[in-house]
C-alpha positions as CSV (number, residue, x, y, z in Angstrom):
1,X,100.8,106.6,122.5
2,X,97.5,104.8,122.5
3,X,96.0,106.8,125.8
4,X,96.8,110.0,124.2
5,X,94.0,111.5,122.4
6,X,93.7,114.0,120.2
7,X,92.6,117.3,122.8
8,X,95.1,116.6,124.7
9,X,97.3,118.2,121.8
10,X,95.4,121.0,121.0
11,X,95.4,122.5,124.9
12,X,97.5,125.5,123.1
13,X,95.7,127.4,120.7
14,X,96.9,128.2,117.2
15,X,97.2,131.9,117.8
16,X,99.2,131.3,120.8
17,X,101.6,128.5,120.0
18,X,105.3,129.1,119.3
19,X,107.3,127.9,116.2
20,X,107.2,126.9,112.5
21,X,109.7,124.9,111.4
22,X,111.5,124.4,108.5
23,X,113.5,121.2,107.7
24,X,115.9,120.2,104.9
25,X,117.9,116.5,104.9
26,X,116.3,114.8,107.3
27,X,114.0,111.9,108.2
28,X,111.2,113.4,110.4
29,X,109.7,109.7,112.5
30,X,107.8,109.2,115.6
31,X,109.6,107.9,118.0
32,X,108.5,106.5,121.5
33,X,105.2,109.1,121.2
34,X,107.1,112.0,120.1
35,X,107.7,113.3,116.4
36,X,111.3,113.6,116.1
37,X,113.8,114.3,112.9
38,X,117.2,112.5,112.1
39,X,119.9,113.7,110.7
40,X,122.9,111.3,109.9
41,X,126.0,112.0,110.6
42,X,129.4,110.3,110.4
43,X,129.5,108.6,113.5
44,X,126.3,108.5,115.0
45,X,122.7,109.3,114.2
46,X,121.1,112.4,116.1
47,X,117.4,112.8,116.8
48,X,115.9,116.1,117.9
49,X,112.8,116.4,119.1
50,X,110.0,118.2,117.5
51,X,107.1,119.7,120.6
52,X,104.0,118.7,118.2
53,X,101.7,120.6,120.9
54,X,103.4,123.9,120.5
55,X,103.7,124.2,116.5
56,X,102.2,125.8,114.2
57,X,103.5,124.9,111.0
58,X,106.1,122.1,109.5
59,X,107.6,122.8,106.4
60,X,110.0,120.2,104.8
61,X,112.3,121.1,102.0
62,X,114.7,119.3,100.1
63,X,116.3,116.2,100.9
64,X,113.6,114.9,103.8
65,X,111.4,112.5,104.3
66,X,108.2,111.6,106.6
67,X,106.5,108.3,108.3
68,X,103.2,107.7,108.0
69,X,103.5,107.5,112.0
70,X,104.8,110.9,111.9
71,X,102.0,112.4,109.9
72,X,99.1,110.7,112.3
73,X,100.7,112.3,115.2
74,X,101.3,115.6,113.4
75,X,97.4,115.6,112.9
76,X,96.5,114.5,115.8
77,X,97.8,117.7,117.2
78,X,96.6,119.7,114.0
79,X,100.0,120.8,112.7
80,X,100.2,122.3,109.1
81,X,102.2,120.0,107.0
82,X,103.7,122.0,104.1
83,X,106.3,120.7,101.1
84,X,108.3,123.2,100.0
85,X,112.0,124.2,97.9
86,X,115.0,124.9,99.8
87,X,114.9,127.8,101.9
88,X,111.2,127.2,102.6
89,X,110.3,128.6,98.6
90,X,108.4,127.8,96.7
91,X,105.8,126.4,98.5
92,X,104.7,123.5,96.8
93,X,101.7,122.1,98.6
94,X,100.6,122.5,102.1
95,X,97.3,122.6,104.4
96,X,95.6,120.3,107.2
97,X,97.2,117.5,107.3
98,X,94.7,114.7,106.5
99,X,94.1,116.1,102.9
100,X,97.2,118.0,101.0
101,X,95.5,120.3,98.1
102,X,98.6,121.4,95.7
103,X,98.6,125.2,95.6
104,X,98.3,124.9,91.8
105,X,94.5,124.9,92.0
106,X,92.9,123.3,88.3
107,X,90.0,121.7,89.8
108,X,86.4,122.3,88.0
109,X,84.7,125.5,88.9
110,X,81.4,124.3,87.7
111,X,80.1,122.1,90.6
112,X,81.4,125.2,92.7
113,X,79.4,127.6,91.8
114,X,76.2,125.3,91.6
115,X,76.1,124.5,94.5
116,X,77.1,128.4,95.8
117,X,74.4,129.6,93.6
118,X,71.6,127.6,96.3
119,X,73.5,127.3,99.7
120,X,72.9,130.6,100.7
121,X,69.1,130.4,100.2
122,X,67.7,128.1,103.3
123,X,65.0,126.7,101.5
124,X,67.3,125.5,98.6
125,X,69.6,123.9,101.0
126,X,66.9,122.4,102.9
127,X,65.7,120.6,99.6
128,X,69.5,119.4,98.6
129,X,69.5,117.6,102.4
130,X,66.0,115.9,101.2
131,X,67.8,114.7,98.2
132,X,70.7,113.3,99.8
133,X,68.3,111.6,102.3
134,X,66.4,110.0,99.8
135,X,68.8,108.8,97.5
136,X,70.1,107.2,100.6
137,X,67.0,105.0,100.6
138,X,67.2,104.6,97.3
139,X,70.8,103.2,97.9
140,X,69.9,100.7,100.2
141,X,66.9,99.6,98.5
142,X,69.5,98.9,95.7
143,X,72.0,97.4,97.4
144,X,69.9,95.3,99.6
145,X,68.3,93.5,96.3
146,X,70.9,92.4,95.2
147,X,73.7,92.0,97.2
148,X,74.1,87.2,97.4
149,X,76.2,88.0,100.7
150,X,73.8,90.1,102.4
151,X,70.9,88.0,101.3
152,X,72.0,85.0,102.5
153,X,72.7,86.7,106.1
154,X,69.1,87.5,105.9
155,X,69.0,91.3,104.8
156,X,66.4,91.8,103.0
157,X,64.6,94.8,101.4
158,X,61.4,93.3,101.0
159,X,61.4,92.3,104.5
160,X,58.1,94.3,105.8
161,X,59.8,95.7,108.5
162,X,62.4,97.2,107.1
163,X,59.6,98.5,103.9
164,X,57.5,100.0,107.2
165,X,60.5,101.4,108.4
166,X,61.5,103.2,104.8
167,X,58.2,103.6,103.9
168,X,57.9,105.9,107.4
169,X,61.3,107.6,106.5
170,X,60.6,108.8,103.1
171,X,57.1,110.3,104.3
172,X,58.5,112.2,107.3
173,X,61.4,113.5,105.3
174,X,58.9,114.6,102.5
175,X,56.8,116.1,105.3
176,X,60.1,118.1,106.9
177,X,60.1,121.7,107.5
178,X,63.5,122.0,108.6
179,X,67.0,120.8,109.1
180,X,66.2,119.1,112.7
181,X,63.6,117.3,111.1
182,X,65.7,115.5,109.1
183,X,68.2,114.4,111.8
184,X,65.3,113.0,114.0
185,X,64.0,111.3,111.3
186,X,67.2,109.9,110.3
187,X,68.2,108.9,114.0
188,X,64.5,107.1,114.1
189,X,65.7,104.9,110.8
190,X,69.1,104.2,111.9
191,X,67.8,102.7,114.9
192,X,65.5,100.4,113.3
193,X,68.1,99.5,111.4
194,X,70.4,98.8,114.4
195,X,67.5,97.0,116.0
196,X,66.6,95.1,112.6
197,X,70.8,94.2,111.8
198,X,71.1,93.3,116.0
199,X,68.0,90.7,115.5
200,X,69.3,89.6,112.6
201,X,73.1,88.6,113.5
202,X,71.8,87.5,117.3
203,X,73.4,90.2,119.2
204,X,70.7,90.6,121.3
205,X,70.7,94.2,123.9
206,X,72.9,95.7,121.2
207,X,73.2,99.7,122.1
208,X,75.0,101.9,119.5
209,X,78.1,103.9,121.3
210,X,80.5,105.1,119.7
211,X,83.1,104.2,123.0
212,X,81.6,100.9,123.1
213,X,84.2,98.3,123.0
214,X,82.2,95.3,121.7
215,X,83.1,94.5,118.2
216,X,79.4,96.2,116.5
217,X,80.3,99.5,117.6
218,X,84.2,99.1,117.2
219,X,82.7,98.1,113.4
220,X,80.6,100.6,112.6
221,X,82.9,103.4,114.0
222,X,85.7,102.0,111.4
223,X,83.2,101.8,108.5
224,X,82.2,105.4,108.8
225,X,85.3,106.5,108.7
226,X,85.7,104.4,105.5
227,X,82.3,106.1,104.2
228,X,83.8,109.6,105.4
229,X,87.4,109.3,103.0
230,X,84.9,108.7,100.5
231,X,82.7,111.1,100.8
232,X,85.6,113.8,101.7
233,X,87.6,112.2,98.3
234,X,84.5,113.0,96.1
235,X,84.1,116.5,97.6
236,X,87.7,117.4,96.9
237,X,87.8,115.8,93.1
238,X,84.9,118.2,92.4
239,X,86.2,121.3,94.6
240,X,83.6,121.8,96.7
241,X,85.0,122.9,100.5
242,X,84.0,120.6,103.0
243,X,82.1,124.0,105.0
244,X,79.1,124.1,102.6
245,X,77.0,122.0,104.5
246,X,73.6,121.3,103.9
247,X,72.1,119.0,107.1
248,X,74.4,118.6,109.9
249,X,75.7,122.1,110.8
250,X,76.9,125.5,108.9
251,X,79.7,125.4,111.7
252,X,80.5,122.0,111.9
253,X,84.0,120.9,110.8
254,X,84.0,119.3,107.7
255,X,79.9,119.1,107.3
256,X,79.3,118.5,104.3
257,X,81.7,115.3,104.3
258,X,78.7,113.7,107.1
259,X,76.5,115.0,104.9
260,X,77.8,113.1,101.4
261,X,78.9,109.8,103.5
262,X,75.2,109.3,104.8
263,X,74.6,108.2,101.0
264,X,76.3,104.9,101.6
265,X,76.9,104.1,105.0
266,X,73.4,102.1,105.7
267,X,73.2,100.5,102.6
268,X,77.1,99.0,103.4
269,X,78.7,100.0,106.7
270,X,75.9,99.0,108.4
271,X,75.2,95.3,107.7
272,X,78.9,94.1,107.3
273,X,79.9,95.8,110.7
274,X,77.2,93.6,112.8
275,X,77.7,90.8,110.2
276,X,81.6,90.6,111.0
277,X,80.9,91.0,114.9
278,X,79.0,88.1,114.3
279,X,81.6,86.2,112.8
280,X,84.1,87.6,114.9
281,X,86.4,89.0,112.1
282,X,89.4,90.9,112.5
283,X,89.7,94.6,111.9
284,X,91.4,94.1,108.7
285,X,89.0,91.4,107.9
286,X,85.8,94.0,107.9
287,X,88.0,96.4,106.2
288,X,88.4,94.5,103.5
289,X,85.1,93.0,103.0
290,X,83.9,97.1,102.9
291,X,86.1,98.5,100.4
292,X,84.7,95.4,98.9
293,X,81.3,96.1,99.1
294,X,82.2,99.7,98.4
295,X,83.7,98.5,94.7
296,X,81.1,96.3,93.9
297,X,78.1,98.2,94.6
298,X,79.9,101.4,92.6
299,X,79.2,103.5,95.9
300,X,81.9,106.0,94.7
301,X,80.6,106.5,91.7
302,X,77.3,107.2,93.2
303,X,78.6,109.5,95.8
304,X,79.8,111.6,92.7
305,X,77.1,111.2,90.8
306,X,74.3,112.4,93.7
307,X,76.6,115.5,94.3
308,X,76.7,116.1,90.5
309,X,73.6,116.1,90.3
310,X,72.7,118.7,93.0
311,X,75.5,121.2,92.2
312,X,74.4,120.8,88.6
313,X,70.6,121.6,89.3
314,X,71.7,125.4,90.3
315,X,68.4,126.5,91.5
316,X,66.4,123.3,93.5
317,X,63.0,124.6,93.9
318,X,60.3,123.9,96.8
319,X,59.5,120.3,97.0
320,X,62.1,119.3,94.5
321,X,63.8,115.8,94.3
322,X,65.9,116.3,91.5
């Protein structure tokens, strides 16, 4: 199970795969690496298998039931999960797996159509990625000034080199002309940082890759992902789709979710993840401290309220910082 990954499953394309299931009175597990359903019966129990890499579509009806196992595999190999009635109607809530929108859809229009009414102009756009950038420095600045814990492990946002650093970041951002601007800039600060949180925790010839098996990048990797549920939670509650990027990619899956987590992640993620390496943690142990951190610093209130704000503005004009 563990040396399967992910495109190994999806070698058959959607358009070409097989069969959509439907399922009533049963317990669909994983199972020894395969997704499988039960169904009891008087003497014995009898599993059937379920070829993940082949389907389409997994509806479950009445009387069943799903692992959490089950579900990671299932997206893994990108299955629709849907929840419906017996007989497969009516269909009460189904789409990718990771996030399940009910087809009942109430959620605001407002912060919609703000943001719709500047994506499609580039120059708009370009000014709600300065934003984001920004407040992200903002964020840090915060939570670096006050944060005991982080203090006491010697972050520090009056240090002079990380006020150079930001200081150099918020003039190159201002002084961007376009989207790859932004990401070059950003990859500049995040390395100082990197360098700056390395120094600081005494993990000297510290490289950041995201295979890297050394505790730092095993950290980080597992904070972002925190930062990314976040980010992808706020987007959802306020019904924008996750497409409607505005730095890192019109085509890129689920964009706008990089996009909204880079509010938070150097401000928290960042710190902790060398921070725990140092102390040699557990997995668990960073987790918790993160969702911690996330709680005390209010970063998903933030999140919402940085988004709000943008959708809200409608028209950003040139130069614009909200």
């Amino acid at each position: 199970m563990d040396d399967l990954s992910p495109s190994d499953l999806k070698a058959i394309l959607h358009s070409k795969r097989a069969n959509l299931y439907y399922l009533e009175h049963c317990r669909v597990m994983q199972k020894d690496g395969r997704v499988l359903y039960l169904q009891e019966a008087k003497h014995e129990n009898q599993y059937w298998n379920i070829p993940i890499a082949n389907t389409t579509v997994l509806m479950l009806g009445t009387g069943t039931s799903i692992t959490q196992a089950a579900v990671r595999m299932l997206a893994q190999a990108g299955v629709l999960l849907g929840f419906s009635g017996g007989g497969g109607t009516p269909l009460y809530m189904a789409n990718e797996i990771e996030w399940l929108t009910p087809q009942s859809e109430y959620r605001p229009t407002q912060y919609l159509q703000g943001w719709l009414s500047f994506w499609f102009d580039d120059a708009q756009r370009f000014q709600a990625a300065k934003h984001i950038q920004m407040a992200r420095i903002d964020f840090l600045n915060t939570v670096w000034q006050k944060d005991k814990d982080l203090k006491a492990e010697g972050f520090n946002a009056a240090d002079s080199d990380i006020q150079q650093a930001i200081q150099n970041y918020s003039q190159r951002i201002e002084s961007a002309q376009k989207s790859a601007d932004i990401l070059l800039t950003e990859a500049q600060l995040t390395k100082a940082l990197y360098k700056y949180a390395a120094l600081l925790t005494k993990q000297d010839g510290f490289s950041r890759e995201r295979e890297g098996l050394d505790k730092a990048n095993a950290f980080l990797n597992h904070g972002n992902y925190l930062a990314y549920g976040l980010a992808a939670c706020t987007l959802w509650v306020l019904g924008i789709p996750h497409g409607f990027a505005v730095m890192h990619g019109k085509t890129r899956r689920g964009a706008l979710v990089f996009d909204v987590a880079d509010l938070i992640k150097d401000a928290i993620v960042l710190p902790w993840a060398f921070i725990c390496a140092k102390e040699n943690a557990t997995e668990q142990e960073f987790r918790q401290q993160c969702l911690q951190s996330f709680t005390n610093h209010k970063a998903l209130d933030f999140m919402f309220d940085q988004v709000k704000a943008i959708a809200l503005r409608g028209e950003l004009e040139e130069g614009s910082t909200l």
